[in-house]
C-alpha positions in Angstrom: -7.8 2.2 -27.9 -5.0 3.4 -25.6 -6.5 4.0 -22.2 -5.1 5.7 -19.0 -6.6 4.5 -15.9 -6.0 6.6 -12.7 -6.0 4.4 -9.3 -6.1 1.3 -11.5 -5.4 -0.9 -8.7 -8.7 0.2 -6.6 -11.5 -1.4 -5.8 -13.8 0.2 -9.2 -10.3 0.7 -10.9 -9.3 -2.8 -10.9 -12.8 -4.0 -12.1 -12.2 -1.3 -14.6 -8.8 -2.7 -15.9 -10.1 -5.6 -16.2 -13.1 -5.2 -18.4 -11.2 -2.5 -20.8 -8.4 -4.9 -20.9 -10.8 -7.9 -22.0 -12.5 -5.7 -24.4 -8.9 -5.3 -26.2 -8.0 -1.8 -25.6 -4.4 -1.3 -24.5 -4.6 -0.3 -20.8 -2.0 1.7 -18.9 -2.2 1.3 -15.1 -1.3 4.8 -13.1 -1.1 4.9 -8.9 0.9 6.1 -6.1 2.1 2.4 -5.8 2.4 0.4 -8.2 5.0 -2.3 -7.4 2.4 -4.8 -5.8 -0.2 -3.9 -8.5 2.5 -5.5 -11.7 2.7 -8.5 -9.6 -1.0 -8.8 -9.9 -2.5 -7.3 -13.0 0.7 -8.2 -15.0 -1.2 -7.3 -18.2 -1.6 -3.9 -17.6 0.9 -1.1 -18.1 2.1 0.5 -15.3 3.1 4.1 -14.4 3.9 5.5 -11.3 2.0 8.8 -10.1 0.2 10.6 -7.4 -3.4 12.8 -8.6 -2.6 14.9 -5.4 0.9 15.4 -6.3 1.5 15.4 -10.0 2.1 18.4 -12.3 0.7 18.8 -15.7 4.1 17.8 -17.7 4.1 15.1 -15.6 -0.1 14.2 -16.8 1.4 15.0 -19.9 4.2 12.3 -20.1 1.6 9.7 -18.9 -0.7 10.2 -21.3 1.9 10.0 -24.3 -0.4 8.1 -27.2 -3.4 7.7 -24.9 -7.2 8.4 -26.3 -9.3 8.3 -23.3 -8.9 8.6 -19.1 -10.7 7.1 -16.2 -10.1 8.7 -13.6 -11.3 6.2 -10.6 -8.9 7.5 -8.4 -10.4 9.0 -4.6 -10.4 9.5 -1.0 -12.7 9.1 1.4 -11.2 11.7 4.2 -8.2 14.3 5.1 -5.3 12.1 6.3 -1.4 12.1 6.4 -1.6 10.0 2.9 -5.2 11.3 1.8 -5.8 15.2 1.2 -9.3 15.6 -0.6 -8.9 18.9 -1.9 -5.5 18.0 -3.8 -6.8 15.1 -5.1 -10.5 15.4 -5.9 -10.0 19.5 -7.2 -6.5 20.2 -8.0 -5.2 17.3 -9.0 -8.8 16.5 -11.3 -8.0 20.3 -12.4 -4.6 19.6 -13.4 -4.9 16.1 -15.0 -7.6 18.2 -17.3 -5.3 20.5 -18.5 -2.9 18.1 -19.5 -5.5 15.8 -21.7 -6.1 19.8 -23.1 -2.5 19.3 -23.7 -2.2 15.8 -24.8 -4.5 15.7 -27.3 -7.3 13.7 -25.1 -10.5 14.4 -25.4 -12.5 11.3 -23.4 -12.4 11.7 -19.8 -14.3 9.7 -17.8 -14.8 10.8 -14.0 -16.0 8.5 -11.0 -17.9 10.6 -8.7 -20.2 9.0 -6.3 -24.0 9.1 -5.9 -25.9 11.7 -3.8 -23.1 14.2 -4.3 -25.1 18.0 -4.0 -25.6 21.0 -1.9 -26.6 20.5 1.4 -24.4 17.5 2.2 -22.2 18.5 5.0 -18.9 16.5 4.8 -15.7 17.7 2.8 -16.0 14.2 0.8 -19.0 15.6 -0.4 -17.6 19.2 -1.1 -14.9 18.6 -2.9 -16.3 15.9 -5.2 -18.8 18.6 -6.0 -16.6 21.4 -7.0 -14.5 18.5 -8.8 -17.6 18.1 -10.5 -18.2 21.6 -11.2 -14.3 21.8 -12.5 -15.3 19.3 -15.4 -18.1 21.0 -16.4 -16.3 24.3 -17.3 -13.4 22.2 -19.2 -13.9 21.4 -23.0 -13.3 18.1 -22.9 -15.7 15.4 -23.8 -16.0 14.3 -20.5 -18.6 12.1 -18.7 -19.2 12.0 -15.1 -20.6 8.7 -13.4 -21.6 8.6 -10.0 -22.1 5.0 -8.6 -24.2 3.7 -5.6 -22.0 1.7 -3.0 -20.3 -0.3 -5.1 -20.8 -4.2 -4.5 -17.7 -6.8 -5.9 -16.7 -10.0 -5.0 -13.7 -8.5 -4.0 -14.2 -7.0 -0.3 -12.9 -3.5 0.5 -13.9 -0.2 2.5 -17.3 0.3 3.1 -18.7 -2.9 1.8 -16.1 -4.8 3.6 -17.3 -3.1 6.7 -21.1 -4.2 5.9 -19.4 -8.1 5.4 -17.9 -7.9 9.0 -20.9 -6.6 10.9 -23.1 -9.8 8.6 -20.6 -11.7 10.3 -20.7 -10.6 13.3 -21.4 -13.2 16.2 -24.4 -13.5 18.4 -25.9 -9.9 16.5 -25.8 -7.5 13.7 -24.4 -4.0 15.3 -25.8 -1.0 13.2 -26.1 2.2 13.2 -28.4 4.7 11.1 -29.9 1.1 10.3 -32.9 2.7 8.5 -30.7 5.1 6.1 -31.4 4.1 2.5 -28.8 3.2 0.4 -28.9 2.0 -3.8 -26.2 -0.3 -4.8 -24.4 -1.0 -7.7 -22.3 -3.7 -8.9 -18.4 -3.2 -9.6 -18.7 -5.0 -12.9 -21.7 -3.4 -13.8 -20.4 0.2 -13.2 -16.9 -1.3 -15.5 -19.4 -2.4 -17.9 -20.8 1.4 -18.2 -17.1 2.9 -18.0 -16.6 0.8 -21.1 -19.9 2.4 -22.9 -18.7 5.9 -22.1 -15.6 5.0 -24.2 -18.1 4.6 -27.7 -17.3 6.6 -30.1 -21.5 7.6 -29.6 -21.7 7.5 -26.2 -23.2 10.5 -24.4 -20.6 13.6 -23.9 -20.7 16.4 -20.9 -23.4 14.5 -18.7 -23.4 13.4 -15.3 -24.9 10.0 -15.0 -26.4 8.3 -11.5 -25.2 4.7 -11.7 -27.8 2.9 -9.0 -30.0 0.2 -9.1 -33.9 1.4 -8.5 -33.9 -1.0 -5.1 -33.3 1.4 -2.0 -32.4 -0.7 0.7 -32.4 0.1 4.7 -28.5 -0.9 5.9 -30.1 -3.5 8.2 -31.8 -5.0 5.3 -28.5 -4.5 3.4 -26.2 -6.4 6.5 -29.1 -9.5 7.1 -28.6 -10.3 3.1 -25.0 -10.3 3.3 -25.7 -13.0 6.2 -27.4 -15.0 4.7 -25.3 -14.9 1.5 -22.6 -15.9 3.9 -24.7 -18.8 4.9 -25.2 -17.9 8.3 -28.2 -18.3 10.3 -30.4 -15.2 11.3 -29.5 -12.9 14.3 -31.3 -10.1 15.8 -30.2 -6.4 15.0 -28.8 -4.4 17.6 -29.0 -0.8 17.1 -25.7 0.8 18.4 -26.4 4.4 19.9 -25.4 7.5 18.1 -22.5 8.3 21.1 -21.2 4.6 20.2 -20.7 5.0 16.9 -19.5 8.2 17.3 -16.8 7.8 19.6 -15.5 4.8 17.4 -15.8 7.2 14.2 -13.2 9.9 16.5 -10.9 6.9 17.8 -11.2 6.1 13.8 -10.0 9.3 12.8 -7.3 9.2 15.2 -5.9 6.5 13.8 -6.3 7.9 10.2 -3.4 9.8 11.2 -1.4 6.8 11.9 -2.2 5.6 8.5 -4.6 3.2 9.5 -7.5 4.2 6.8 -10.4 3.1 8.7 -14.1 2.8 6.8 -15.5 3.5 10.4 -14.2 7.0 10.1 -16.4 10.6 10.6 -16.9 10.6 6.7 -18.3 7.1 6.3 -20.6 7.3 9.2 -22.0 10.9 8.1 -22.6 9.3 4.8 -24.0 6.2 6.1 -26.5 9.0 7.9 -27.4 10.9 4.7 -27.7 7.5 2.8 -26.6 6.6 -0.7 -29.5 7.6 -3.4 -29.5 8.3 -7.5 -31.6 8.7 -10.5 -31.9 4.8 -11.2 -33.1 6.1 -14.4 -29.9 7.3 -15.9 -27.8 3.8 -16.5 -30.0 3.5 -19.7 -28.8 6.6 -21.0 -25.8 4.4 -21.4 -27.7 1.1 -22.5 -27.5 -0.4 -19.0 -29.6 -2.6 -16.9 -28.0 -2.7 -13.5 -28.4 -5.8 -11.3 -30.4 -5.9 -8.3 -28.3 -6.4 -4.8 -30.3 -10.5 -4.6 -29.0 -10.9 -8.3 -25.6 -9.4 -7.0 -25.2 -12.0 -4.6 -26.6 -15.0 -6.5 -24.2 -14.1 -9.3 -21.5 -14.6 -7.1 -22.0 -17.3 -4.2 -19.8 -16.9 -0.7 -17.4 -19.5 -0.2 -15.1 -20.2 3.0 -12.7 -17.5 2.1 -16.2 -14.8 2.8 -17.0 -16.5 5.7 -13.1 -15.8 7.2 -13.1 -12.4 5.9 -16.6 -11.6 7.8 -15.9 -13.3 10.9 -12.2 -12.3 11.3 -13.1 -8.5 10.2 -13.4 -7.7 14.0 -11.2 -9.8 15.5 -8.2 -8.5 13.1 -8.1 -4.8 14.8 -8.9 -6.8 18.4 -5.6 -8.9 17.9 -3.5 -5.7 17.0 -4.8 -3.9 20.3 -3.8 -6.7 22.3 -0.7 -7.3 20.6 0.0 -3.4 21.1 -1.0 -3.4 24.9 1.1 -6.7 25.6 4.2 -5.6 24.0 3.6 -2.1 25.8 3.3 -3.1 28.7 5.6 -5.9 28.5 7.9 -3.2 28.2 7.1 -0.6 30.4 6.5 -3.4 33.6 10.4 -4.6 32.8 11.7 -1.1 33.2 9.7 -0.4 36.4 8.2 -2.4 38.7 9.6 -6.0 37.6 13.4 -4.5 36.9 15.1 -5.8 39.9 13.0 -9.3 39.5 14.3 -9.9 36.1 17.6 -9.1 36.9 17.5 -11.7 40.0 16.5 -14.1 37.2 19.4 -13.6 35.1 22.1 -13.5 37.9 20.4 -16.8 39.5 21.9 -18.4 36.0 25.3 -17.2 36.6 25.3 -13.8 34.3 27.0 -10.6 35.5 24.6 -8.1 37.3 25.7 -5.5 35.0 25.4 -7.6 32.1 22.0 -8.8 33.2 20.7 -5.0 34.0 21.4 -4.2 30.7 19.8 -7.3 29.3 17.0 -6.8 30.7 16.2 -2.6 30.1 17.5 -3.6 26.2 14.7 -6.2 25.8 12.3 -3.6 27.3 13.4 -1.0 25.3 12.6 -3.3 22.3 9.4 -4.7 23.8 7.9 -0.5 23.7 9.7 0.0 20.4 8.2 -3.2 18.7 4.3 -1.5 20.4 5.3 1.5 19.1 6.3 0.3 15.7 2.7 -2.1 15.9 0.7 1.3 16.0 2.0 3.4 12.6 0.7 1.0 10.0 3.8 1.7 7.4 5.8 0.1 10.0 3.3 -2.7 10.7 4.4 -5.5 9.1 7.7 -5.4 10.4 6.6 -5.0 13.7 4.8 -7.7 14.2 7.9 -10.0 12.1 9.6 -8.4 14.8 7.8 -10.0 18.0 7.6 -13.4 16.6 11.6 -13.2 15.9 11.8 -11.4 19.5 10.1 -13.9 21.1 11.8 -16.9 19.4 15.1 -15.1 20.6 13.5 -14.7 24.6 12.6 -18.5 24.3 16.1 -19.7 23.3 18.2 -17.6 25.5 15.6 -18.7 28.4 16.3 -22.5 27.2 19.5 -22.1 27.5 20.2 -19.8 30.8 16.8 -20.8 32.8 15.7 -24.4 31.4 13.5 -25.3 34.8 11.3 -22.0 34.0 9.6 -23.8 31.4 8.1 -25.7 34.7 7.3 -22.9 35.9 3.6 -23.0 37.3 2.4 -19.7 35.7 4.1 -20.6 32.6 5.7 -17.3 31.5 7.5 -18.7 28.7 4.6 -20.9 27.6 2.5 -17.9 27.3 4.9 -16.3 24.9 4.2 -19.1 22.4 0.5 -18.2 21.7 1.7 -14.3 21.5 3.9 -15.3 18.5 1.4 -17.2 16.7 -1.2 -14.3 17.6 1.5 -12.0 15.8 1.6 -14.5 13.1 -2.0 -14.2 12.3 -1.9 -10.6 12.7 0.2 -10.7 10.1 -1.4 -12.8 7.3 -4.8 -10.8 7.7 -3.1 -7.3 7.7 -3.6 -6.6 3.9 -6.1 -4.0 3.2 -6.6 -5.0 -0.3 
């Protein structure tokens, strides 16, 4: 069977892939960005285009040959990249029309568990209309709506509960009592793969949850000991905490930072994740406890780094931001005439020097600046450890005795490169 899977490269869409693809259907890989995802699901077929975005023709064109859709594709919260009524509503409304169009009658839709009236949050509202949408349309659709999803793989909200396991000296929660049913990401690809039987059930929404409800703080001290970690007490963060991080969060939401700390995932932390436990055997499943989750797949090193260096990733960017800022901003003010002194001391014009001196400033603020939009990250922080290599050899070659220097200005400058360098290798979301 030809399948088209929207937002392939996810966190459930990738688990997704990869079952449909070992079950030996021919699988056709759709995202906004889809040059990274060839390079690592090189079996898939790839095609480039955006649920918010995309016209019907345009559905229609992708689906050329295709049998059945997944649609895993979602947002957790309005950003500049992320706009929950375009893609949960219009863009589920139009991708309808064109399987109508196409010729497709499976559609298979991820939803998420809990999803009714009375839930507060946008999230919430517009995967319930989306909801709503399908079961108007005359497709042989089925909608699933998973726990929070556990993999092997870490990402968003369970990568969040991995960092606060790992977190030193105590586990920081919040809402630690709020109830939440899990599910695992190859058990919910194993029922994605059901609903694609030519008897499977048609038109029904399905809770996808293991019977287990577990508190978050019983959730974060199994992940520590999965991670091999010794026991810590919990420390319950106050409500104002945890809601100033979730508005600093969102702030940065807009800088395309996509945060699972944000306003969303703390509201739904609040109202907890819960389902019908009873509905996977509508589709012949047996879903997997959270313990048998974890035993199936034991932590190695590589969980350990992830959970201890979850923190300290956003920590290094902040300080690599305020260094860099202020680097800049103390060069064009206060320490001007200082540096200059420095330069002429070494026989350079004072014109030349002056101009030396505001230009690497200039770049110091340019380089924070470019730190703090994430498209531009990565070549930010290339940036400062190519900046700083160029300080250290123009200083080795103008001011050799200030690497004797007693406060070690230029020694310093090493450990910021290499803290840039680290920045760096950890700044992959997924």
């Amino acid at each position: 069977m030809r399948i088209v899977i929207i937002g392939a490269y996810g966190l459930i869409g990738s688990y997704v892939s990869a079952r449909l693809a070992a079950d030996g259907h021919r699988t056709v890989g759709v995202g906004r960005d889809v040059e990274a995802a060839r390079r690592r699901f090189p079996a898939l077929e790839w095609k480039r285009a955006d649920l918010a975005t995309a016209s019907v023709a345009d559905w229609v064109a992708v689906l050329a040959g295709a049998e059945a859709v997944v649609n895993c594709a979602g947002a957790l919260q309005d950003s500049p990249r992320d706009d929950l009524k375009a893609v949960h509503v219009e863009g589920l409304r139009r991708l309808a029309e064109a399987c109508e169009a196409a010729g497709v009658r499976r559609l298979v839709h991820i939803s998420a568990a809990g999803v009714g009236p009375g839930r507060s949050t946008a999230f919430n509202a517009t995967k319930l209309e989306a909801e709503a949408l399908l079961a108007r349309s005359p497709l042989d659709w089925i909608i699933l709506r998973p726990g929070l999803v556990f993999a092997p793989a870490a990402y968003g909200g369970t990568a969040l509960l991995r960092g606060l396991a790992g977190f030193p000296g105590a586990s920081p929660v919040v809402f630690g009592d709020s109830l939440v049913q899990t599910i695992g990401a190859e058990d919910l690809a194993v029922a994605v793969a059901s609903c694609l039987a030519p008897d499977a059930p048609r038109r029904v929404s399905l809770d996808l949850v293991h019977g287990e409800a577990l508190t978050l703080i019983d959730l974060v001290g199994r992940l520590r000991g999965w991670l091999g970690l010794r026991p810590v007490p919990t420390l319950r963060l106050p409500l104002l905490l945890a809601r100033a991080t979730a508005a600093v969060s969102d702030a940065l939401a807009w800088l395309g930072w996509r945060s699972p700390m944000r306003t969303a995932a703390l509201e739904q932390l609040r109202m907890g994740v819960r389902g019908q436990a009873e509905d996977a055997a509508r589709l012949g499943l047996v879903p997997r406890s959270f313990d048998a989750l974890l035993a199936a797949a034991p932590s190695g090193v590589q969980e350990r780094w992830f959970a201890r260096t979850y923190f300290a990733k956003p920590a290094i960017l902040a300080c690599l931001f305020a260094f860099w800022l202020l680097s800049g901003l103390i060069g064009l003010t206060v320490g001007l005439q200082d540096a200059i002194a420095i330069l002429t001391a070494a026989g350079m014009d004072a014109r030349l020097a002056a101009g030396a001196v505001i230009g690497g400033s200039l770049v110091d603020i340019a380089l924070a600046l470019l730190l703090i939009w994430r498209p531009t990250a990565a070549r930010a922080l290339q940036g400062m450890m190519l900046v700083t290599a160029g300080y250290l050899l123009a200083a080795a070659l103008l001011r050799p005795d200030m690497w004797l220097d007693p406060m070690g200005p230029l020694l310093k400058s090493i450990p910021a490169a290499f803290l840039a360098l680290a920045a760096l290798a950890t700044l992959d979301e997924r």
